[in-house]
N, C-alpha and C positions, 0 to 999 in steps of 0.2 A: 694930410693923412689922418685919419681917423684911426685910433688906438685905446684898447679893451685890457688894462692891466686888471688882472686877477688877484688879489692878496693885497695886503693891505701893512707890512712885515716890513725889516729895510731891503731886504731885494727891490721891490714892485716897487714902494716908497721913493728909492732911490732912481728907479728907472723912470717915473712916472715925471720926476722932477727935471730928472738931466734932459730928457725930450723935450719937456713942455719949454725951460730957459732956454736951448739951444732954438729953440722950431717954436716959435710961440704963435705960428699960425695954427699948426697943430691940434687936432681934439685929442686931450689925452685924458681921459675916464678911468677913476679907479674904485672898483668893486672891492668892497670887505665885507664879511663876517659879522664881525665884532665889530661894539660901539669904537666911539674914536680911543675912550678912554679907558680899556680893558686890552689887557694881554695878562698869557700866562708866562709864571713863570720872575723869577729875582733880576738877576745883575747876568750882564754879557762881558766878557773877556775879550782883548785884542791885547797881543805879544806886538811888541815894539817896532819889530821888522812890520808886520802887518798893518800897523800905522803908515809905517814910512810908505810901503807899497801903496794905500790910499791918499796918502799923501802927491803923490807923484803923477794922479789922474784927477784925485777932486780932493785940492789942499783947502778949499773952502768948508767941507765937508770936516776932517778933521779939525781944523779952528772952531769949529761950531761947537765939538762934541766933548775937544779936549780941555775946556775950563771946568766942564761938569764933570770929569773922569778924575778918579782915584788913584795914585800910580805909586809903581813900588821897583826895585832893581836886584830883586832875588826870590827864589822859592824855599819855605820850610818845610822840611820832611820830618813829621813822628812817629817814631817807631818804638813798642815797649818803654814808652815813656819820655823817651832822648831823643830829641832834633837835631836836626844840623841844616846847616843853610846853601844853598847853592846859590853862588852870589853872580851876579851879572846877565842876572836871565829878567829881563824886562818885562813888564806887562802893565792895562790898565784896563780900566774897568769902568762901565754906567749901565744905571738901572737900565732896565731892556725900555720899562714903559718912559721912562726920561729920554732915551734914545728915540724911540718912535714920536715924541711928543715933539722934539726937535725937527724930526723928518717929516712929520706932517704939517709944521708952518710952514718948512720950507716949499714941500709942494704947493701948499696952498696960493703961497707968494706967489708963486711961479704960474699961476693958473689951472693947476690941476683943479678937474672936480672929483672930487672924493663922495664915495657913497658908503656910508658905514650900515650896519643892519641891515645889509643884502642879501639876502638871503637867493641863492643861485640853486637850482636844480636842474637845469638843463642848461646847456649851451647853446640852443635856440636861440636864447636873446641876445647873444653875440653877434645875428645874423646884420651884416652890413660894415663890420668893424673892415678897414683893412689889415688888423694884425691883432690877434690877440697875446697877451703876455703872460704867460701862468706862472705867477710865485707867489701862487696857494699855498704851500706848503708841505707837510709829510703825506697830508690825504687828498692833495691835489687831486679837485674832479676833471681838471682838463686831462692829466695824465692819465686816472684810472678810465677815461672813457674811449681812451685811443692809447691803450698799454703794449698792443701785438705790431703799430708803428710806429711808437716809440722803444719799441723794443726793451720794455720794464722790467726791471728785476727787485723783487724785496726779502729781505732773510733780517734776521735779530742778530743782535748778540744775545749768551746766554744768561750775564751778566743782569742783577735786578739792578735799578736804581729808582730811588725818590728826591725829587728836587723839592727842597725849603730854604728858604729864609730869616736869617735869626740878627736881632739886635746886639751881637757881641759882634766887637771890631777887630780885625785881626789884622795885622801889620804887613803882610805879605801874603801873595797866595800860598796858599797853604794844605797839605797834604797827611791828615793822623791816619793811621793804620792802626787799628785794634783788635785782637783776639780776645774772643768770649770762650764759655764751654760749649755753648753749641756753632760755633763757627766765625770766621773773623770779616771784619768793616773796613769800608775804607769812606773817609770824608773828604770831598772837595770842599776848600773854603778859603772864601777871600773875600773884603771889603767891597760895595759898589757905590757907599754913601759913607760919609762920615757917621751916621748912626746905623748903617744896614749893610751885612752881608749876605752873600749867597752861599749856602751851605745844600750839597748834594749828595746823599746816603748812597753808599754803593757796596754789594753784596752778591757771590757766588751762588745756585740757586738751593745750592745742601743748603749753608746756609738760613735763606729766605724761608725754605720750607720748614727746617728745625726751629724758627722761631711764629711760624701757622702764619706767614703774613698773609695770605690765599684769604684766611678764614678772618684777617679784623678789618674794624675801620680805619678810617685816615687818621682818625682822632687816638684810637689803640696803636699804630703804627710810628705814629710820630712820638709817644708817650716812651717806647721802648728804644729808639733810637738816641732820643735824650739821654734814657738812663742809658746807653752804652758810651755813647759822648759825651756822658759829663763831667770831665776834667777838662775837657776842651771847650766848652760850653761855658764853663764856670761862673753857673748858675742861670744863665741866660736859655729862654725856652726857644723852641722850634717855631714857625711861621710858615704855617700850609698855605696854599692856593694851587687848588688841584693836584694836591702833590699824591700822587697814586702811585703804585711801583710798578714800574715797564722797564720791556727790553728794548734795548737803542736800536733802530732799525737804521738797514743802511737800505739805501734805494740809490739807483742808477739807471743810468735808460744810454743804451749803446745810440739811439738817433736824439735827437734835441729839440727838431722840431719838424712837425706833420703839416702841410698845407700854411694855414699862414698862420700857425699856432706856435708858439715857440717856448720852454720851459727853463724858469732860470731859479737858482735859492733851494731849498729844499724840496721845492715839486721835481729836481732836477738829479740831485746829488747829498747824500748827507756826510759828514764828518764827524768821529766820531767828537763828544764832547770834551777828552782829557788831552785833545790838542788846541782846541779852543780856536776856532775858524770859521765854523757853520756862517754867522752874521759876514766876516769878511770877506768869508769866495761869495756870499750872497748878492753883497754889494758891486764886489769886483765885476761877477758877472752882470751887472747891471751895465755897468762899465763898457766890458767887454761889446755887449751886443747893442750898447748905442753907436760906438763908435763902427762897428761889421754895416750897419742899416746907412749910416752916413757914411760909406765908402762904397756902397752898391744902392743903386735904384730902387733895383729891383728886388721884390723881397723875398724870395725865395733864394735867390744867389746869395743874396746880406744873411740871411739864417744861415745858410751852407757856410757861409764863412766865418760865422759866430761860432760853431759847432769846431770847425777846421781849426781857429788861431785860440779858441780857450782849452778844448778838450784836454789836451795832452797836460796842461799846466794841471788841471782838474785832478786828474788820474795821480798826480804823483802825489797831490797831497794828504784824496783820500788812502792810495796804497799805504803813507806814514799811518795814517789815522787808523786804520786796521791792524796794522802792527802794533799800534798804540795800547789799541784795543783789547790784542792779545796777550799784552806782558800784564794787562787789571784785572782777564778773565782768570787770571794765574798767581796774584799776585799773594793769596795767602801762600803757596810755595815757598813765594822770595822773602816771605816775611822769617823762615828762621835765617838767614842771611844777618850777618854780623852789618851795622847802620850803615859806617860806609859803603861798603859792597853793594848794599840795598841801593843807598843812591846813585851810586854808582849805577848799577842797575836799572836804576827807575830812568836818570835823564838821557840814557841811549837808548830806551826802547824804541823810537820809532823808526832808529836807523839812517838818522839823517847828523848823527852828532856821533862824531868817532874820537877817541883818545886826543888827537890834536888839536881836534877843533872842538874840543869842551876844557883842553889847555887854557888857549885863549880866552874864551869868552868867559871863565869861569877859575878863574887863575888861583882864589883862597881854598877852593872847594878839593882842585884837585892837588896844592902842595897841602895839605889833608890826607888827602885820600891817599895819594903816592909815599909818604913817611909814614903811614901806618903800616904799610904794603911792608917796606923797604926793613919795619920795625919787626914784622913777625908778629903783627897782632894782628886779633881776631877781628876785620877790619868792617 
């Protein structure tokens, strides 16, 4: 079989590698972009369970990624100054280009030919592959050129955010909420090296527009989010790389694959980022659609069945992810919220975490939360 992976990311990465090891008579060709050594963007995030789930289809894979990953067994929340800790909520962390750089020896080991600096504008020169693979990405051309059978859909959230990078280490992912006079921030941050974290500004669009971000540079933008972050920061400066302020777009496509085209990773589906997934289902569906192609022949039934045995798993993580997405489009509201409540608040937004089973998993957090309740304070 002769196979045309598109994208160059861990989706494609990962799919390009699992074919080639499994099938090494295989032509597996993979198209990028970008040099080998360029990606946008800091540190990628994977929760504990989302290990184990990769774990359990490619444990070679996590061995590979988990000596270089960062790892911590709770979230901090700042709010008005005051933290508190939500304790047994797992996660770890590696640089995104450390990650890629791992996934492209491993392809390469495996026989992939990798083309970096490909510059693609028509799908023309795909003609003879028998299967092309697109995890392109958010502007995947395979998708925007057959959007009406794949049945494409794209919308934002309203929500601005800028992703940087900063030299302060933080111990835990980590979450500060800040009110200004013209409108309030929230920071995602957490460590992905021992010298480097991911720090990502996120802001309501009142907000974004009361402080002209429309009208500055990256270099004015970033200048002002320091000074709102600077007790968090403490003293440590901001780290751009393309960091521009956009809204998160969600894409979905009701079909998966057209003819012998098939869409996995973010040409496919996205997640919102404050559930921290996008790289895992990217992978996963790597996964997924190696194993649908080696259980059918034929390729178009092996699509039909990729599409049939992932779909539904798909849909329930984005449905969290949007509800995720909902309670940060809001979240100055919940900010006069007394800190417990707030977190309280904050770890069930996406509706998969209810009173008992945030018991469990998080046992200091909520005899906490339930004696302040119990106390009659403003919790």
């Amino acid at each position: 079989m002769r196979i045309a992976v598109i994208g160059g990311g861990p989706g494609g990465l990962s799919f390009a590698y699992f074919w080639k090891k499994r099938h090494p008579e295989a032509e597996v060709e993979l198209f990028e972009q970008n040099p080998a050594g360029v990606t946008w963007g800091f540190g990628v995030v994977f929760s504990d369970q989302a290990l184990e789930f990769l774990r359990a289809d490619d444990p070679k894979t996590v061995d590979a990624i988990t000596p270089r990953m960062e790892s911590w067994k709770n979230i901090t929340l700042t709010l008005r100054g005051q933290s508190v800790e939500l304790d047994g909520v797992g996660f770890s962390s590696i640089g995104r280009l450390e990650l890629l750089t791992i996934l492209q020896a491993r392809a390469r080991a495996a026989g992939v030919v990798a083309r970096y600096d490909a510059q693609i504008t028509s799908l023309d020169q795909f003609a003879g592959y028998d299967l092309i693979v697109a995890a392109d990405g958010l502007n995947s051309l395979v998708r925007r050129a057959y959007e009406g059978d794949f049945g494409s859909s794209l919308s934002y959230s309203s929500n601005k955010f800028a992703w940087y990078g900063t030299t302060k280490r933080f111990e835990t992912l980590s979450q500060t909420f800040v009110a200004t006079e013209r409108g309030s921030f929230n920071a995602h941050h957490y460590r992905y090296a021992p010298g480097m974290s991911t720090f990502l500004v996120e802001c309501d669009r009142a907000t974004w527009e009361a402080y002209g971000f429309a009208d500055r540079s990256i270099e004015e933008s970033k200048t002002i989010c320091e000074d709102v972050f600077a007790e968090t920061l403490d003293g440590h400066k901001l780290i751009s790389n393309r960091s521009v302020w956009r809204n998160f777009p969600w894409i979905w496509n009701e079909r998966w694959w057209f003819k012998n085209m098939v869409l996995l990773g973010d040409a496919l589906h996205t997640a919102h980022f404050s559930i921290g997934s996008g790289t895992r289902l990217a992978i996963e569906d790597a996964i997924a659609l190696v194993k649908a192609l080696e259980a059918d022949a034929d390729i178009p039934s092996a699509l039909g069945r990729y599409q049939a045995a992932r779909k539904p798993i798909v849909e329930k993580l984005v449905t969290a992810a949007r509800t995720s997405a909902n309670w940060y489009e809001h979240f100055s509201e919940r900010m006069k919220l007394g800190l417990m409540d707030f977190a309280f608040s904050y770890i069930t937004r996406s509706g998969r975490i209810d009173p008992a089973r945030l018991r469990a998993m998080s046992p200091g957090f909520m005899a906490r939360y339930e004696q302040a309740k119990q106390c009659g304070e403003n919790a």
